[in-house]
C-alpha positions in Angstrom: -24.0 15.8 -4.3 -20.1 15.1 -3.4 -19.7 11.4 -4.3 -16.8 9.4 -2.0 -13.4 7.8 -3.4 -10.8 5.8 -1.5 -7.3 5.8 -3.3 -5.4 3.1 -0.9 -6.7 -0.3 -0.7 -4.6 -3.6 -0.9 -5.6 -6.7 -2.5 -4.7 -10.4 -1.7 -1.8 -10.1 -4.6 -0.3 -8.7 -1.5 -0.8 -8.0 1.9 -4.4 -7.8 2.3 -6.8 -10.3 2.6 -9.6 -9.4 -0.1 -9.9 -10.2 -4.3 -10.2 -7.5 -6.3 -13.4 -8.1 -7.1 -14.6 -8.8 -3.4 -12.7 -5.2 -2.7 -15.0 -3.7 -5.7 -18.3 -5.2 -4.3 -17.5 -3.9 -0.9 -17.0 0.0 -2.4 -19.9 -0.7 -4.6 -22.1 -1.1 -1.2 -20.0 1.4 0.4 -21.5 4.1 -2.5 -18.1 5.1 -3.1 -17.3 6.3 -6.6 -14.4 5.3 -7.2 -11.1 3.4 -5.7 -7.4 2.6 -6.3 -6.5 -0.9 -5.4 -2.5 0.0 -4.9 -0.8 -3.4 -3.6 3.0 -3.6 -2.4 5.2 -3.7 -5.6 2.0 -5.7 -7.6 0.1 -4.9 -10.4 -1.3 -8.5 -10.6 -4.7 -7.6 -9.2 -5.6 -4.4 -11.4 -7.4 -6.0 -14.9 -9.8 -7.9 -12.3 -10.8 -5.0 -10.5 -11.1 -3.0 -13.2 -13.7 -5.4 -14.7 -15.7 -6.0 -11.6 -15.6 -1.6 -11.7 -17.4 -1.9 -14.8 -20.0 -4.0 -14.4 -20.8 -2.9 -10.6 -20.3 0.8 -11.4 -17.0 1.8 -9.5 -14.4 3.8 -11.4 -11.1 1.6 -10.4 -7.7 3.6 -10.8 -4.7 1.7 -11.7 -2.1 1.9 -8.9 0.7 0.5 -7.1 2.9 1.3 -4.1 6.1 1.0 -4.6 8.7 0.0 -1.3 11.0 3.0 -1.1 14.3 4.1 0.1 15.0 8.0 0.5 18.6 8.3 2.5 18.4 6.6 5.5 14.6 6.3 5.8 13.7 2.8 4.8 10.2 1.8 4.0 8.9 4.6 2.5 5.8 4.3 0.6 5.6 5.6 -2.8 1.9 5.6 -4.4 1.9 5.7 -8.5 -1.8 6.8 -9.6 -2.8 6.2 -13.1 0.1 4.2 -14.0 0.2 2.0 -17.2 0.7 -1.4 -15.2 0.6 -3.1 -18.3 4.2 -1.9 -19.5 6.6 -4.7 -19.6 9.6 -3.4 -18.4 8.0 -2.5 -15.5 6.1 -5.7 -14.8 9.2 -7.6 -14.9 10.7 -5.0 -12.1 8.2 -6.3 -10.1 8.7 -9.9 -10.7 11.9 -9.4 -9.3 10.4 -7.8 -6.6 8.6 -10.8 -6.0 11.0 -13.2 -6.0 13.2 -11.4 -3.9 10.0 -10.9 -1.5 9.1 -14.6 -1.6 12.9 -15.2 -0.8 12.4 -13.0 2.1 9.5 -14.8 3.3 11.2 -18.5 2.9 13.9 -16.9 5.2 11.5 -15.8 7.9 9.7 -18.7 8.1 13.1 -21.0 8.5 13.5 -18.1 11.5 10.2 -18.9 13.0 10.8 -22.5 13.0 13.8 -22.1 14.8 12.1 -20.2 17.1 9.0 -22.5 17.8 11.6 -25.6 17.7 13.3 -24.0 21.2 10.2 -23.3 22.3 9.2 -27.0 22.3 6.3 -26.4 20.0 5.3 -27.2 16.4 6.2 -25.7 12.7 4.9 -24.0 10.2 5.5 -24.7 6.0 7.1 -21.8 3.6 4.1 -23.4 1.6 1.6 -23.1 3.3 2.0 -19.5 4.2 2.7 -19.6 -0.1 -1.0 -21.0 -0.5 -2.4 -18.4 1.8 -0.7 -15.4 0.2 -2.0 -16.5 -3.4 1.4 -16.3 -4.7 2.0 -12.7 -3.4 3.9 -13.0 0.3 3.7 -10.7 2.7 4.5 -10.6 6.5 0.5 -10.6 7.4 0.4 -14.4 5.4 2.6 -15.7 7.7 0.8 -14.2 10.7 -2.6 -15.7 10.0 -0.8 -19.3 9.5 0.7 -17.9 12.7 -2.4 -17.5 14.0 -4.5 -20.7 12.6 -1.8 -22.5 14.0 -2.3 -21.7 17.9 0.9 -20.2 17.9 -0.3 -16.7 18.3 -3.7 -14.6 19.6 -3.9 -12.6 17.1 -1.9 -10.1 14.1 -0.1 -7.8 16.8 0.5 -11.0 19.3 2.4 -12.6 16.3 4.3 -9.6 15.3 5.6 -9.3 18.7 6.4 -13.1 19.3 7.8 -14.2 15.7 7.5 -11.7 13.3 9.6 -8.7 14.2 12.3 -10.7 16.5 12.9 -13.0 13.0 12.7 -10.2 10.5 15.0 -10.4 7.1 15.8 -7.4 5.7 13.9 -5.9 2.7 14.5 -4.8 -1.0 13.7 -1.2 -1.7 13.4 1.1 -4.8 15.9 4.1 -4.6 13.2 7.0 -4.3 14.8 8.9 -7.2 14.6 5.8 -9.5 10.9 4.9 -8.1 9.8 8.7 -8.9 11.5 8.4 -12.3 9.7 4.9 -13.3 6.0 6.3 -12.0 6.8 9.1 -14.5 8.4 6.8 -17.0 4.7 4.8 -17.4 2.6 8.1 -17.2 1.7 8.3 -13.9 0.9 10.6 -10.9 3.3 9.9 -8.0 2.5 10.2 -4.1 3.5 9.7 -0.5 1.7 7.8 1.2 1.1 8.7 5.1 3.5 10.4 5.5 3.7 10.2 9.5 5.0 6.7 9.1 8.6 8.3 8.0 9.0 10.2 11.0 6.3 11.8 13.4 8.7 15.2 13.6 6.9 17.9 11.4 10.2 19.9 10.9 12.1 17.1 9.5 9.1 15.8 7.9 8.2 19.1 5.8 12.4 18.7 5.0 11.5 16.0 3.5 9.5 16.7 1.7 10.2 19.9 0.2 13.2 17.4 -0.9 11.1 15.1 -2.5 9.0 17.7 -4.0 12.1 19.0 -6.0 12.7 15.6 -7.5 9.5 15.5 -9.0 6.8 14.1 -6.4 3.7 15.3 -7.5 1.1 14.4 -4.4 1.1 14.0 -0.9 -1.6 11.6 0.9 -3.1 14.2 3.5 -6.2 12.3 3.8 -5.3 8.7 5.7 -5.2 6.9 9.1 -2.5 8.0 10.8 -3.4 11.4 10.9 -5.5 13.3 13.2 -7.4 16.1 12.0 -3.8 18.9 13.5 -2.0 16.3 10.9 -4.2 16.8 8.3 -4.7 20.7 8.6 -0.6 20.2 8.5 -0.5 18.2 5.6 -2.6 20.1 3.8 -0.8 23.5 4.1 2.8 21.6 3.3 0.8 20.5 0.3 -0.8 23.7 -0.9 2.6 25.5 -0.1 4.3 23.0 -2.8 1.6 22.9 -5.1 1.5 18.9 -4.8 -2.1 17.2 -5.3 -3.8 15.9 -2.3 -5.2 12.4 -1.9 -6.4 10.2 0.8 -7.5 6.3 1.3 -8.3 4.0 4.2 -5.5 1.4 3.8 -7.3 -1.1 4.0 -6.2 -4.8 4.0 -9.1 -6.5 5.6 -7.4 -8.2 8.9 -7.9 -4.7 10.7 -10.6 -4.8 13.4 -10.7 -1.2 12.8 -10.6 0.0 9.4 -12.8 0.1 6.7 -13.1 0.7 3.4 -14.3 4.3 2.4 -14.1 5.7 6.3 -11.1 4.1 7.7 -11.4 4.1 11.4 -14.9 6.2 10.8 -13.9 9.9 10.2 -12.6 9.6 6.8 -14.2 11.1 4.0 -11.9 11.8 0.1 -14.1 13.5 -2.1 -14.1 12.6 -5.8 -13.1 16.3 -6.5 -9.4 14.7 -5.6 -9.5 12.6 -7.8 -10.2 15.1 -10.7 -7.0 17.4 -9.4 -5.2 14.4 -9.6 -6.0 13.1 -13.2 -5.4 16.8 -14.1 -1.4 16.2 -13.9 -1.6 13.2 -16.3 0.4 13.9 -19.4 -1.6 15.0 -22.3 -1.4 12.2 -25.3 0.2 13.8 -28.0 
């Protein structure tokens, strides 16, 4: 019988909410047979979920997604599958990530404060929102002090009110460069949902037949914000390229909606992906 994988979950080394290992256990009881944790620009959580994969029985995939640039499209999501996350060169790309990310955060929260000061109410401390993100800052850390705080209802509530109005700016990789280092440390590169770069299918298959002649070697068919026309859509971009398809619930645990394995209930990645996938890994010579 087809056994289950998801190939997009985040970790609390960045924006979700979760350990590795608690993210394991939940697969485990999910049945699933295997998963990719692939946090924002992080590595940090892999060598933990790999162990708690081997002693509960879940095949973990080493992954990352990287924060992309491709022309003016900023944002884009760049998953690396199989990836050797323990090169150095490209841990200390990340560091710099982080700092620069941290940075970011400091800057938002001084934003926010300003903010709540004209609003007459109180503040909230770059580190507190540090403590809660365990070192690995992302917007959603700042929301739940946000939140804990009084200051908002709820994740969307504090977008809306503090998050997007005091927005800094992020870092991106160049997409050529990010394609080039997934390759560089042996792994399988993909875009992930790709309906979050543009909801136009025209300019969208542009795009990537584009990135497709740079050397992207998946496309993420399977994931949340697609309905089953995007998928069927997906799917036959994919096949036309010859790219490997993959799917995952992006899950990051603050999501009222989303679970790991099913997503928002209708998905469903076999484990047959996975094999396609590890089937472009370069051969050890």
């Amino acid at each position: 019988m087809e056994r289950y994988i998801d190939l997009h979950i985040h970790s609390c080394h960045s924006d979700g909410l979760h350990t590795p290992t608690e993210l394991v256990e939940m697969a485990a009881a999910k049945g699933l047979k295997a998963i990719a944790i692939a946090d924002h620009d992080s590595v940090a959580g892999i060598d933990e979920a790999v162990e708690a994969g081997n002693r509960l029985g879940v095949e973990v995939i080493p992954a990352v997604e990287l924060s992309v640039e491709f022309k003016h499209y900023h944002d884009v999501h760049l998953l690396g599958y199989c990836i050797d996350h323990n090169d150095t060169d490209f841990q200390e790309k990340l560091a710099e990530f982080r700092r620069r990310r941290n940075a970011r955060g400091e800057a938002i929260v001084e934003r926010i404060n300003g903010r709540l000061s004209s609003e007459k109410k109180g503040s909230i401390s770059y580190e507190e929102v540090l403590a809660a993100a365990d070192g690995a800052l992302g917007r959603p850390h700042i929301a739940r002090i946000l939140i804990d705080k009084g200051f908002a209802r709820n994740l969307q509530d504090a977008f809306r009110k503090y998050l997007d109005p005091c927005n800094v700016p992020k870092l991106y990789f160049p997409m050529a460069d990010a394609l080039a280092e997934i390759r560089r440390i042996k792994g399988v590169s993909v875009l992930a949902h790709p309906p979050s770069i543009t909801e136009d299918r025209t300019t969208l298959r542009n795009i990537i037949h584009e990135l497709a002649a740079m050397g992207l070697d998946g496309l993420e068919v399977f994931n949340n914000m697609c309905y089953n026309d995007d998928m069927i859509f997906f799917e036959s971009v994919a096949m036309q390229l010859e790219l490997v398809m993959t799917g995952g619930s992006d899950f990051h645990g603050f999501e009222d909606d989303i679970e790991i394995g099913v997503g928002r209930g209708g998905l469903a990645v076999a484990y047959h992906r996975l094999v396609a996938l590890k089937k472009l890994l370069p051969t050890s010579t």
